[in-house]
C-alpha positions as CSV (number, residue, x, y, z in Angstrom):
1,X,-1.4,10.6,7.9
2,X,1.9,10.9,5.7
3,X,4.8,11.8,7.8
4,X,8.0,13.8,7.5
5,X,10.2,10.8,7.3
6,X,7.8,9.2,4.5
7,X,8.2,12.0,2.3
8,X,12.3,12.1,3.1
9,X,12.1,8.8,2.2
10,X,10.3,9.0,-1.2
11,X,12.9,11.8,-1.9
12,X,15.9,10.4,-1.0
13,X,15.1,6.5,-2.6
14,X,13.1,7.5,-5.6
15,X,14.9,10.9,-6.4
16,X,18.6,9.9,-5.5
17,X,20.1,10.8,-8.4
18,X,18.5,14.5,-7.8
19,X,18.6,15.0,-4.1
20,X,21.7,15.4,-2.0
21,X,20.3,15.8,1.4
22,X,17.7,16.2,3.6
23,X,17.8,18.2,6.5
24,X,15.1,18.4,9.5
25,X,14.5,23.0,10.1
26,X,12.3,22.9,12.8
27,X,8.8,22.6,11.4
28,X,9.9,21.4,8.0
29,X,12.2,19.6,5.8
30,X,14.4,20.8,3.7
31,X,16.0,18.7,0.5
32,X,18.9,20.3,-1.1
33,X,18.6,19.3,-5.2
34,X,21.9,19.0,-7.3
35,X,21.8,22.1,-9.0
36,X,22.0,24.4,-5.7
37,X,18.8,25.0,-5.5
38,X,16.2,23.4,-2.8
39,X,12.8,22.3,-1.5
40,X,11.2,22.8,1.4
41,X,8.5,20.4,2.4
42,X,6.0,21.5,5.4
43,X,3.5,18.8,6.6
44,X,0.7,20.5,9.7
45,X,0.9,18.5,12.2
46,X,-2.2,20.2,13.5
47,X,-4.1,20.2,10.7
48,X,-4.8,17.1,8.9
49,X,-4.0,17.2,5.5
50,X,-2.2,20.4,5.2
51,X,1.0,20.7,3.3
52,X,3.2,23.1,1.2
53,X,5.7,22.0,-0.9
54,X,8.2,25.0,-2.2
55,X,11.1,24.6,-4.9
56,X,13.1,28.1,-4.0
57,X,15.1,28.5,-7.0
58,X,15.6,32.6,-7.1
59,X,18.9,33.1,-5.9
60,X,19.9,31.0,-9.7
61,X,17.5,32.3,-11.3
62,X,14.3,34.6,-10.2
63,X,11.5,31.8,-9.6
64,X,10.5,29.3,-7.2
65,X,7.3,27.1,-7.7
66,X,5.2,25.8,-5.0
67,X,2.2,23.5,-4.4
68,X,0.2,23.8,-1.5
69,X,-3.5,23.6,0.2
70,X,-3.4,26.5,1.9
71,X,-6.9,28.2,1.6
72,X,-6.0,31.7,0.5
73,X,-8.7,33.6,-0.3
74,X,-6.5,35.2,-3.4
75,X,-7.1,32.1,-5.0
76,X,-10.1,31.4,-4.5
77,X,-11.2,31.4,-7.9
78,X,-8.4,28.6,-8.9
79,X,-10.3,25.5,-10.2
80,X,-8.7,23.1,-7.6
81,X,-9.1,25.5,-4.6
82,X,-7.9,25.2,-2.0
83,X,-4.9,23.3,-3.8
84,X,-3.1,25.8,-6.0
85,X,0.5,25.8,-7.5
86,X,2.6,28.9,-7.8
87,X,4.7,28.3,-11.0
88,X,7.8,30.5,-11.2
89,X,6.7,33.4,-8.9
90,X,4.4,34.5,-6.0
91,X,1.9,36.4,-8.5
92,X,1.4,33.5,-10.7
93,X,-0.9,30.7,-9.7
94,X,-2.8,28.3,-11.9
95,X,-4.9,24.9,-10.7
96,X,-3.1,22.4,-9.6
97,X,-1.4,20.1,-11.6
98,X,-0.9,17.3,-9.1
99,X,-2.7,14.6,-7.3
100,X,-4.6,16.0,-3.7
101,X,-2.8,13.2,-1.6
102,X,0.0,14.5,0.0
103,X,2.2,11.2,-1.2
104,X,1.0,11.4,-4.5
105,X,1.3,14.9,-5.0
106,X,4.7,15.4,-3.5
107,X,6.0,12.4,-5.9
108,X,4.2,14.4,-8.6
109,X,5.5,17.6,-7.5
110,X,9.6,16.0,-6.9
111,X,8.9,14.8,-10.8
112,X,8.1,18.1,-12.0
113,X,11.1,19.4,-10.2
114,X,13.0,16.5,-12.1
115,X,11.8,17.4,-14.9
116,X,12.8,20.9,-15.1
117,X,16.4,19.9,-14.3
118,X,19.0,20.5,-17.0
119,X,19.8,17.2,-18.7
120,X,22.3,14.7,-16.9
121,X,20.7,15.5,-13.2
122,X,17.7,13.2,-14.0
123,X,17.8,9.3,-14.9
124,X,17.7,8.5,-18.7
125,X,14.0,7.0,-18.2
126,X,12.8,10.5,-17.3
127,X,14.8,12.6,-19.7
């Protein structure tokens, strides 16, 4: 099972020059990214395999993004159900672009993020 301090880890070593913290909030983590915006990653540790990563971004500018297997009957009808991404805003959710595995998908997810930096925030071999 992929842990907490796994998933700090893979943030903090492979996404350095993004992330600028992590801090522990009770039943999640929370990663603070270099533009003032943040994630907050959420691993159950009563269910196996369930996780929720969420990139709150409306307080710069209206939208936050956020993968997840939570098995919401709303989106039932999303190709990779139970896995669904949220991209931008609460009303709009599309299949899942990332891998199922919780490692996988949160490097994936973290990439994404990266990605969607402005320019100088991310290393030259992902700009």
């Amino acid at each position: 099972m992929t842990s907490f301090d796994e998933l700090c880890r893979i943030a903090e070593v492979e996404f350095a020059q993004i992330v600028v913290e992590t801090q522990a909030l009770e039943a999640k983590r929370r990663l603070f990214i270099r533009d003032g915006s943040f994630v907050d990653v959420w691993v159950s540790s009563k269910l196996p395999g369930r996780f929720g990563f969420h990139w709150e971004r409306r307080h710069l500018d209206g939208t936050f993004f956020r993968y997840d297997n939570f098995p919401d009957p709303a989106w039932r009808g999303v190709e990779t159900f139970p896995r669904h991404f949220h991209d931008g805003s609460l009303d709009r959710v599309v299949a899942s672009p990332f891998p199922p595995g919780i490692a996988e998908g949160f490097r994936a997810f973290m990439t994404f993020l990266s990605s969607r930096l402005p320019q100088g925030m991310t290393p030259a071999a992902e700009q």
